[in-house]
C-alpha positions, -999 to 999 in steps of 0.1 A, spaced: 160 772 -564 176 759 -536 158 744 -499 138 771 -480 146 767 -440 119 793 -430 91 783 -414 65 806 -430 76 783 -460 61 752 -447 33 767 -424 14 795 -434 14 825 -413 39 812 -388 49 842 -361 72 842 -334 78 867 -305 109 856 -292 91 839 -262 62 818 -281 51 809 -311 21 814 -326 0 796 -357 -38 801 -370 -57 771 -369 -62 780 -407 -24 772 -415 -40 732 -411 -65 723 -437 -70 692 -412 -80 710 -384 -108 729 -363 -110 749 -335 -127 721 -315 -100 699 -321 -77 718 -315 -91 733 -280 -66 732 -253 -92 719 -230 -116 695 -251 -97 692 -282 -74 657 -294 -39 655 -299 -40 634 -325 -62 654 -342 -31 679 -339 -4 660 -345 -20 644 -381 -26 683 -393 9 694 -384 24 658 -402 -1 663 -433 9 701 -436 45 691 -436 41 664 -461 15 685 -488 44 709 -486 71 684 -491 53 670 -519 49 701 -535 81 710 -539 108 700 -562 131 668 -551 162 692 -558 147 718 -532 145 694 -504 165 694 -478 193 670 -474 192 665 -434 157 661 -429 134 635 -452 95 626 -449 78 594 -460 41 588 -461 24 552 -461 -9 543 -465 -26 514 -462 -66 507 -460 -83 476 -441 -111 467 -468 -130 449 -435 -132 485 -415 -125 506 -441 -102 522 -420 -71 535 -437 -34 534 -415 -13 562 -425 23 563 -413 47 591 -416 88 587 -413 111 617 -401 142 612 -410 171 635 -395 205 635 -394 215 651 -367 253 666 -356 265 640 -326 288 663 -305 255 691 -303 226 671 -312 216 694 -334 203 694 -372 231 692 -397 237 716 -418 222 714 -453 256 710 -477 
C-alpha cells in the first residue's frame, strides 16, 4: 500500500462543499460539543483533538505508508509533583520554496 492523501483517511467523515468544510464533532474521540462551542468552547481543547486524531492515525499506519513530506512526533512527559503530563507534538513539512507549497510525495 502506498500513503493515502485524502482527508476522509485521516478524519472521519470529512466533507467539503467547495466553500467550507465541514467535520462532526464525532470524528475527535477528544472532544465535545461544549468544547468545541464557537462561543463558550476552548481552542485548546480543539487543537489537542485535531493533533491526537492526526497522530492515532499516523500511528496506525504502516512506516512504509507515511508520507515522505510531512512527519509527526509525539512527546510526553509527566511532572510526578502535579501529576500533570506535557505532551508535545512536531510537524514536520517540507515545503516547495518557489510556491510554498507541500512537496510532492516521490
Amino acid at each position: 500500500m502506498a500513503f493515502t492523501a485524502t482527508p476522509t483517511a485521516w478524519i472521519p467523515s470529512w466533507a467539503e462543499d467547495g466553500t467550507d468544510i465541514t467535520v462532526p464533532i464525532a470524528s475527535f474521540p477528544e472532544l465535545t460539543a461544549a468544547e468545541a462551542d464557537a462561543v463558550t468552547g476552548d481552542i485548546r481543547k480543539i487543537t489537542f483533538a485535531i493533533l491526537e486524531q492526526l497522530w492515532d492515525v499516523w500511528t496506525a499506519t504502516a512506516t512504509a505508508d507515511r508520507p515522505t513530506q510531512w512527519t509527526m512526533a509525539k512527546n510526553a512527559s509527566v511532572n510526578t509533583a502535579t501529576g500533570i503530563t506535557t505532551t508535545q507534538y512536531t510537524c514536520t513539512f517540507a515545503i516547495e520554496t518557489t510556491a510554498q507549497d507541500v512537496a510532492d510525495e516521490a
